[in-house]
Each structure stands twice: as C-alpha cells, then as structure tokens.
C-alpha positions in Angstrom: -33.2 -3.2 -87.0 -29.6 -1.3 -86.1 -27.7 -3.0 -83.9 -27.6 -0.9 -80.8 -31.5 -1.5 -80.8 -31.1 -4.9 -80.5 -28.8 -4.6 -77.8 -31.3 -2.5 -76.2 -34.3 -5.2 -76.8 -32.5 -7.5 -75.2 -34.3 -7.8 -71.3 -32.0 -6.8 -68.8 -32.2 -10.1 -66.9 -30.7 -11.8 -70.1 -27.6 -9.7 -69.9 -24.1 -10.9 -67.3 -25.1 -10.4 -64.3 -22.6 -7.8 -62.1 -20.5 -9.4 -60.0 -21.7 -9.8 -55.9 -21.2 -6.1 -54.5 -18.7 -5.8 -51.6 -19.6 -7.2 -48.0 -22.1 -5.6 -46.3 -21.3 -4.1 -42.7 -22.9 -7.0 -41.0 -21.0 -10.0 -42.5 -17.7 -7.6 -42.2 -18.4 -7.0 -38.3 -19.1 -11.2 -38.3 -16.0 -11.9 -39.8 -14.0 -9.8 -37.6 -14.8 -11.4 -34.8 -15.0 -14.8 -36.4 -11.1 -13.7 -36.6 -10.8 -12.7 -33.4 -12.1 -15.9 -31.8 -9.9 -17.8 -33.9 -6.6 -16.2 -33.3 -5.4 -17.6 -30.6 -5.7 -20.9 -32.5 -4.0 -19.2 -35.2 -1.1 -17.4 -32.9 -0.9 -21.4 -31.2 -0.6 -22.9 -34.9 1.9 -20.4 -36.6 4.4 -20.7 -33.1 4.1 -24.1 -31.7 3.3 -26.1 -35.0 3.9 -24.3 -38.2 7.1 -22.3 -37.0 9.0 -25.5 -35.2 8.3 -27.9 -38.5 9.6 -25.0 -40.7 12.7 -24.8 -38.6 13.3 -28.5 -38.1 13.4 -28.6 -41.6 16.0 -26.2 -42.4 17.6 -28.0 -39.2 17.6 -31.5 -41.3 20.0 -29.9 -43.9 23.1 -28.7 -41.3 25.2 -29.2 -38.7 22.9 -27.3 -36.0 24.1 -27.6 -32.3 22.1 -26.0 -29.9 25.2 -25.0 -27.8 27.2 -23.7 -30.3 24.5 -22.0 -33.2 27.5 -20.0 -34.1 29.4 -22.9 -35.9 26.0 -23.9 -38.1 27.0 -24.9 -41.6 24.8 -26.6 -44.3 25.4 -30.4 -44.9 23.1 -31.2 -47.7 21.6 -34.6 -47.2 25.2 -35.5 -44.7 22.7 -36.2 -41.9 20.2 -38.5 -43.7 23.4 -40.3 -45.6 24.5 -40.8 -41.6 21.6 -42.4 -40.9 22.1 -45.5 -43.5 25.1 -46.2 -40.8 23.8 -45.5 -37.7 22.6 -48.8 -36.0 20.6 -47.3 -33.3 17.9 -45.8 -36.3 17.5 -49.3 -37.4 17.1 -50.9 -33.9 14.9 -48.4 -32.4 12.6 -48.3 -35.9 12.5 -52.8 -35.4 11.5 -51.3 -31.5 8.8 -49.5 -32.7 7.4 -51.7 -35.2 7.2 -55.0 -32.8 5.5 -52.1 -30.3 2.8 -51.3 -33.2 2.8 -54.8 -34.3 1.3 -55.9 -30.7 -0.7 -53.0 -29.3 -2.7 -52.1 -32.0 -4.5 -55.6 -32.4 -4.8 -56.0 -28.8 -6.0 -52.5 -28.3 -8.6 -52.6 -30.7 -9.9 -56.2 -29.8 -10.4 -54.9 -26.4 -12.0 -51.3 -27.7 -14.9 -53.3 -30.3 -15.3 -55.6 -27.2 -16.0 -53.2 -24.7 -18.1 -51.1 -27.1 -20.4 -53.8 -28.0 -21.0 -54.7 -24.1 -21.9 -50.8 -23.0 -24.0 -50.9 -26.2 -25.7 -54.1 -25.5 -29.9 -53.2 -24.1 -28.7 -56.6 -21.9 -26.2 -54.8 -19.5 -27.6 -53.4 -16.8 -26.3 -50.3 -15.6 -24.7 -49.7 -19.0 -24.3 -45.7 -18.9 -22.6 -46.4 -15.5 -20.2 -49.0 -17.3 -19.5 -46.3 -19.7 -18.5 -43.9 -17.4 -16.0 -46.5 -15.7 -14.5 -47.9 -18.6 -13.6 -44.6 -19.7 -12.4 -42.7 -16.5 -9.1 -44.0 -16.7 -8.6 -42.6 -20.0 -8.4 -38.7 -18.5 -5.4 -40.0 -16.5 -2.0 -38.3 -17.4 0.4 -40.9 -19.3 2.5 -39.4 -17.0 1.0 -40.0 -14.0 -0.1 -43.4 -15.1 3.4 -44.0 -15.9 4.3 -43.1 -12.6 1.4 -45.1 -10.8 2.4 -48.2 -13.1 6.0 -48.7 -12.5 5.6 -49.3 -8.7 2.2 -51.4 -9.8 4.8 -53.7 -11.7 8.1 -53.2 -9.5 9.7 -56.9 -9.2 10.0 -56.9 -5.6 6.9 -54.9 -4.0 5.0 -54.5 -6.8 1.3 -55.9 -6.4 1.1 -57.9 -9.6 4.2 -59.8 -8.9 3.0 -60.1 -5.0 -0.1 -61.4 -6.1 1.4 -63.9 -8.3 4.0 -64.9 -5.7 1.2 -65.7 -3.6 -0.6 -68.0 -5.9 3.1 -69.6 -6.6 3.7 -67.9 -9.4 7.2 -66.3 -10.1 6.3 -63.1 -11.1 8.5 -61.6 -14.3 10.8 -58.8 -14.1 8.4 -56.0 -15.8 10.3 -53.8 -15.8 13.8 -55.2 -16.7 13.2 -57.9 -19.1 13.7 -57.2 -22.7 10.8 -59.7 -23.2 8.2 -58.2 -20.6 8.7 -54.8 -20.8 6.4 -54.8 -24.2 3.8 -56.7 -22.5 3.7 -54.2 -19.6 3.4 -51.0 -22.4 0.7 -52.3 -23.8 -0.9 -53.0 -20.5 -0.5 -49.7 -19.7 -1.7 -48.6 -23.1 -5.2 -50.4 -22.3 -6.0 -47.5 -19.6 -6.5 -45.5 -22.8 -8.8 -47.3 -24.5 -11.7 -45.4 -23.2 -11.4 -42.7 -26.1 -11.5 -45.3 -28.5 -14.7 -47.8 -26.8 -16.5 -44.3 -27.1 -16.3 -43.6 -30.8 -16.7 -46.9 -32.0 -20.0 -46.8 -29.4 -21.3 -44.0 -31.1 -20.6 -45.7 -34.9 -22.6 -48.9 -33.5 -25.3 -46.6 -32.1 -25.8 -45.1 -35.6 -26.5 -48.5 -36.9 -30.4 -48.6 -38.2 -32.1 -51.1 -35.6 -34.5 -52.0 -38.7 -31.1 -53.8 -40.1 -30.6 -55.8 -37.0 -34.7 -57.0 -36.9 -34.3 -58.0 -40.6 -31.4 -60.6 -39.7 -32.7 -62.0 -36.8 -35.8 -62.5 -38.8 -33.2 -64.4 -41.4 -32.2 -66.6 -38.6 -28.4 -64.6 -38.2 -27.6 -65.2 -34.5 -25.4 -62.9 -32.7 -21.8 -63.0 -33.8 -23.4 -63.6 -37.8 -25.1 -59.9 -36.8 -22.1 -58.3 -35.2 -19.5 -59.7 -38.3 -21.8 -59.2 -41.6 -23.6 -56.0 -39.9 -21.8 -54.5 -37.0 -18.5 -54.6 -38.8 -19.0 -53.4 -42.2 -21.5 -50.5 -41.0 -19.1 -48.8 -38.6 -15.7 -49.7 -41.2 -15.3 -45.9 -41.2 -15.4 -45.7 -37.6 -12.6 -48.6 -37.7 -10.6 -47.1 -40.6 -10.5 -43.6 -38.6 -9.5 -45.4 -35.0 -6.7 -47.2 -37.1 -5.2 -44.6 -38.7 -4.6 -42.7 -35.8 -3.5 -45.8 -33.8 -0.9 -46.6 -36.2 -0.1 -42.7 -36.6 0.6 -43.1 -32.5 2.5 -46.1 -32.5 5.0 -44.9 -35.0 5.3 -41.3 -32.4 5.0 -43.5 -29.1 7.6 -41.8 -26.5 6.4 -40.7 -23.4 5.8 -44.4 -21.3 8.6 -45.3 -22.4 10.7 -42.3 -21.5 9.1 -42.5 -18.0 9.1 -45.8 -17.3 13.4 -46.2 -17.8 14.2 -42.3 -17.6 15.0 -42.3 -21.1 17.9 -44.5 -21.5 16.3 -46.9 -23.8 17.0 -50.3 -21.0 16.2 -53.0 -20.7 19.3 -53.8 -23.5 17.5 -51.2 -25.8 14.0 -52.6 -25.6 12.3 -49.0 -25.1 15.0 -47.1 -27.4 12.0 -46.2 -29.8 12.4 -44.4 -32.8 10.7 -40.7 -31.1 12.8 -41.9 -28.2 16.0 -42.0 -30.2 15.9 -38.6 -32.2 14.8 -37.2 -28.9 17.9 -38.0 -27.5 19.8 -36.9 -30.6 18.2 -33.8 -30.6 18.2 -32.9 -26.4 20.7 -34.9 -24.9 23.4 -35.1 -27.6 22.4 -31.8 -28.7 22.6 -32.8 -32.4 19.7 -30.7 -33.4 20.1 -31.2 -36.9 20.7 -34.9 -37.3 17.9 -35.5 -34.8 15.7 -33.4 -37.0 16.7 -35.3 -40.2 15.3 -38.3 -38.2 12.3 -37.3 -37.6 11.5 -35.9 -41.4 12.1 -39.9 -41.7 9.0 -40.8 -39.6 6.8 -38.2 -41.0 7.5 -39.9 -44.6 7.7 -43.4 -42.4 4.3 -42.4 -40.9 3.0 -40.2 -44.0 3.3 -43.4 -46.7 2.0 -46.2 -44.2 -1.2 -43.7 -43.8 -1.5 -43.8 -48.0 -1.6 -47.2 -48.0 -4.1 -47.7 -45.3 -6.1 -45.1 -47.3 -5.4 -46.7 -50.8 -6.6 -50.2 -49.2 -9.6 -49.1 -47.8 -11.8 -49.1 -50.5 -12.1 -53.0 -50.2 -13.1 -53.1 -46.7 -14.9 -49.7 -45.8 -18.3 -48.8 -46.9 -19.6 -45.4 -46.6 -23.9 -45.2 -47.1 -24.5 -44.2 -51.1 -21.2 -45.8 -52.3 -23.4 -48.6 -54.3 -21.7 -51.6 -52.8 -23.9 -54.2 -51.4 
C-alpha cells in the first residue's frame, strides 16, 4: 500500500489534535470584567506597593535627599557600608529583637488559651465570649495607643491608682527602660482577637471521632489538647507565627505614638522600623533609610526560611504519611 494511503487509513482521531481554538465571546466578555473588577487592586498594587519598593531600591544605592533631589548621586553600597558603623542600627535591631523575643510567646499563650475556652461545649455563653474577646481587636493601634498612654500615666493613670491603693508603688510605664516593654506587649494583647479566631476555627476542624477515641484510651484533657489539639492545628500555628514574627521585626506604630517618635525612654522604643523611619522622614536621608530597610526585608525574609525549612518536624498537614 503507497504511503499517502496509509496516511489516509489512519482514523482521524489518531492524528494531533489542533490546538484549542480562540476564546469564545462568552469567556472574553467574563474576562473583561474579571479585569475590570480587579483593577483597582491592580492600580492600588502597581502605586502604593510595587512602584515605592522599586524606588526604595534605586534609593538604597544613592545619596537621595528629599529636599534637595537635584544633588542625587549614586553611592554603590556607601549606605549599607555606613551601616556596619552606625550604632543606632545595632541598638534599635537588639530593641526589636527583646520586643519579638517577649510578645510573641506571650501572645500566642494567651491566643491557644482563649481559643480552647470559646471552643470548649462547657462555657456557657461561648459565641458571646467570642464576640467580646475579639471586639477590642477592631480598635485603631492608634487610638488604643492613645487610650493606653493615659491608662498607664504614672501619676493619674488607673493602673498605677489602683495599685497605689492596694500599697503598691506603681512603675513608671511609660518612662522606664524596663517597663515600657511590658506595657507594649500589654497593649499588644488587645489584638489578639484576630489570632483566638483562626486558631478557633483550626480546633473546630478537628474530627470529634479523634477526640472520643482518646478519651476512650484514658487521655484526660491536657494529654488530648498536647498529643491531638496541637499537632492537628500545627499549620494553623506555623501560619499565626510567621506572621507574628513577620510583625515584630516591622513593629512601629505604638511605639511612635506612645513617645512621639523619639525613641525614650534612653532608646528603649528606638526600633529598627522606628529608626529608618526617622532616617528616611525626619533626617530626610531617603537613601540611607532605604538601604535600612532592604536590611529587614532580608532580616525578615531569611528568619521566615528558616521557620519554613524547620517546620517539617513539627507541622503535619492530613496525607503527609506521618503518624
């Protein structure tokens, strides 16, 4: 048989299929206003996101000074070299660290806590609870900020009156090196409503057939919540913590409210955001304070890979074999 008979044997299903004709008007006229609903979005991305990194960049390589753009020159890698000398970047990164280093435990012990009582069948009045617990949460950092310092003032504040009147000195909040960590953190607790709720929902997700089987075992109720509890809702836990560390490492705005900025009590609240803030707006060193905060995002960026690389041994997604 001649080739070209062959070839002509063959069914046509058997041969390449053509490739997927165009859209059709339907999924065009979808698209185009799939597009149209997400471009304000996109507009908000490209000029208050993608835009301001792309310039800070380029700002991290010169001289930039907002007041004077006319005298910009580049500087290579002058402004990180600076920063091997510069004390303050040093002191305020220590700041920040002893920050994260005490409001992320406490935090979270006080997130899994109340999340396990508004979950609990035994609490009555629970959705109420919920809706308490969290209501704080939607206030401002600003405004609580604002509310907080006269809560704490040394003199007429009504922690410090209520310990006076139990015969207790009260600390100075809001001037003592030592205190004025304590008090952010406090202050940080109003926002752990966001954080009560998603570990809520990861414990609600929880089969109830697991929890029969160890009470059936004999597991009372802290064996249930460590060997059960925990390990099922680890992703839950690993998400919360990476963004917890992720906003301790960027904390700014208590800080700046609290002590207007200046970084008292003897540099206790200069944090790191808080110090190429000031670099950036009130020294109007635009491109030194930009080469500071390229720092934290590769600060920031390899604490998040480790977390990541390390949470193979302690998170457990369902289907990833691991008893």
């Amino acid at each position: 048989m001649a080739t070209t008979d062959i070839a002509k044997a063959i069914p046509e299903q058997s041969q390449p299929q053509a490739k997927k004709s165009r859209m059709s008007a339907k999924e065009r006229q979808e698209m185009k206003w799939g597009l149209f609903f997400l471009s304000p979005w996109i507009f908000g991305f490209l000029v208050f996101t993608l835009l301001p990194l792309l310039a800070t960049f380029a700002f991290a390589f010169t001289n930039y000074n907002p007041v004077r753009p006319d005298a910009t020159e580049f500087v290579g890698f002058k402004n990180f070299a600076t920063m091997t000398t510069d004390a303050t970047v040093l002191d305020s990164l220590l700041v920040t660290i002893r920050y994260a280093a005490l409001a992320i435990p406490v935090t979270f012990i006080l997130g899994i806590g109340l999340a396990s009582l508004v979950n609990s069948d035994k609490l009555v009045g629970r959705e109420g609870f919920r809706t308490l617990f969290y209501m704080p949460s939607m206030i401002p950092v600003v405004a609580a900020g604002v509310i907080w310092a006269g809560v704490a003032n040394t003199q007429t504040g009504w922690i410090n009156v209520s310990l006076e009147a139990m015969g207790i000195p009260g600390p100075d909040w809001l001037n003592s090196p030592v205190w004025i960590y304590p008090l952010l953190v406090l202050i940080g607790l109003w926002g752990t409503g966001n954080l009560m709720l998603t570990l809520m929902a990861g414990m609600q997700g929880v089969p109830t057939e697991v929890y029969e089987a160890a009470v059936i075992d004999g597991a009372n109720g802290w064996q249930r919540f460590r060997n059960i509890t925990i390990p099922l809702i680890s992703p839950v836990i690993f998400y919360n913590l990476t963004l917890m560390l992720i906003g301790a490492f960027k904390y700014f705005d208590l800080a700046y409210v609290l002590k207007d900025g200046t970084g008292e009590p003897q540099g206790a609240t200069l944090f790191y955001a808080l110090n190429f803030y000031k670099n950036s707006f009130e020294y109007n060193l635009m491109g030194y304070g930009s080469a500071l905060a390229w720092v934290l995002f590769l600060i920031v960026l390899i604490l998040t890979i480790i977390l990541f690389a390390t949470s193979g041994r302690w998170v457990y997604y369902a289907g990833d074999g691991r008893s």
